[in-house]
C-alpha positions in Angstrom: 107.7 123.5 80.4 109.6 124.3 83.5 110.9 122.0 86.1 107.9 123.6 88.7 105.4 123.8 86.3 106.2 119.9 85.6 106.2 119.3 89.8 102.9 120.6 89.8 101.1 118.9 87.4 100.4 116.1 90.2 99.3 115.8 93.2 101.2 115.3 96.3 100.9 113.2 98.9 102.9 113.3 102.2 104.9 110.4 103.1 107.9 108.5 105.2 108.7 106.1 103.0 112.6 104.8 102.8 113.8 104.7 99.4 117.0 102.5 98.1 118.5 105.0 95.0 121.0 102.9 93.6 123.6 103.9 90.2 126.6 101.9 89.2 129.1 104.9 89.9 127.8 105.8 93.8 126.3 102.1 94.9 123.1 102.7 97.2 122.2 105.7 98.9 119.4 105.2 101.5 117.0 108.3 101.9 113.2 109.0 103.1 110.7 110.2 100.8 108.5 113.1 102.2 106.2 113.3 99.8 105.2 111.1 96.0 103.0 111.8 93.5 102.5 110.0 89.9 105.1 112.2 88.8 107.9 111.6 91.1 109.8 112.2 95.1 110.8 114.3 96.6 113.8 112.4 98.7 115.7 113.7 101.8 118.9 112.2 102.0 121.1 112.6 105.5 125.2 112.4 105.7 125.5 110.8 101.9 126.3 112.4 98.8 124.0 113.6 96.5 123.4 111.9 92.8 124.0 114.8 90.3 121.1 116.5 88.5 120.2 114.5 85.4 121.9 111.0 86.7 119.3 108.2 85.7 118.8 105.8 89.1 117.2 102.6 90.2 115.0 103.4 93.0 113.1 100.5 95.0 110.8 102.2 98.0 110.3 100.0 101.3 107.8 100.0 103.8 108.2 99.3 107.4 108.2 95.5 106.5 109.0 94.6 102.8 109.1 96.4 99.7 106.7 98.2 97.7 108.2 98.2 94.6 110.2 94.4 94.0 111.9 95.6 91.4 113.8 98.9 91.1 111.7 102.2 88.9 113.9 104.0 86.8 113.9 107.3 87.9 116.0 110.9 86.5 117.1 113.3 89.2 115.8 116.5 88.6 116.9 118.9 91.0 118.2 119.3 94.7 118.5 121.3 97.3 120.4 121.1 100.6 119.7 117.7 101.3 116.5 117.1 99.2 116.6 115.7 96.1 113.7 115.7 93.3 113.5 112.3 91.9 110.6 111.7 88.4 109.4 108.6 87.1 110.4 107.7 83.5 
């Protein structure tokens, strides 16, 4: 199955949610998720570097006042573009 087919498969719901994707090799890069599903992100990240395609991350997502998640999801970058990264649950 291809990596659209896969996006597909669930459906999207638009967001602004601020994600934390944190890797021992890059620290923490702060981002905004514009939309989520039960499959995975899609993440814009501004003026930071991009995790490569296939890294494995810790991602915790925060609202406006605490967390949502308390402990960090695993999560496998699967593809970016520009700025936008494509982040699915594992």
């Amino acid at each position: 199955m291809s990596a659209i087919d896969e996006r597909r498969r669930f459906e999207r719901t638009s967001t602004s949610i601020r994600v934390e994707i944190t890797h021992a090799a890059f620290g923490t890069i702060i981002g905004f998720a514009h939309d989520i599903s039960d499959g995975g992100a899609s993440v814009k990240i501004d003026n930071q570097p991009l995790p490569p395609i296939g890294t494995l991350v810790d991602v915790k997502f925060r609202k406006m006042v605490g967390a949502i998640n308390l402990e960090p999801v695993r999560m496998r970058v699967m593809h970016e573009n520009r700025n936008v990264v494509g982040l699915m649950f594992i």
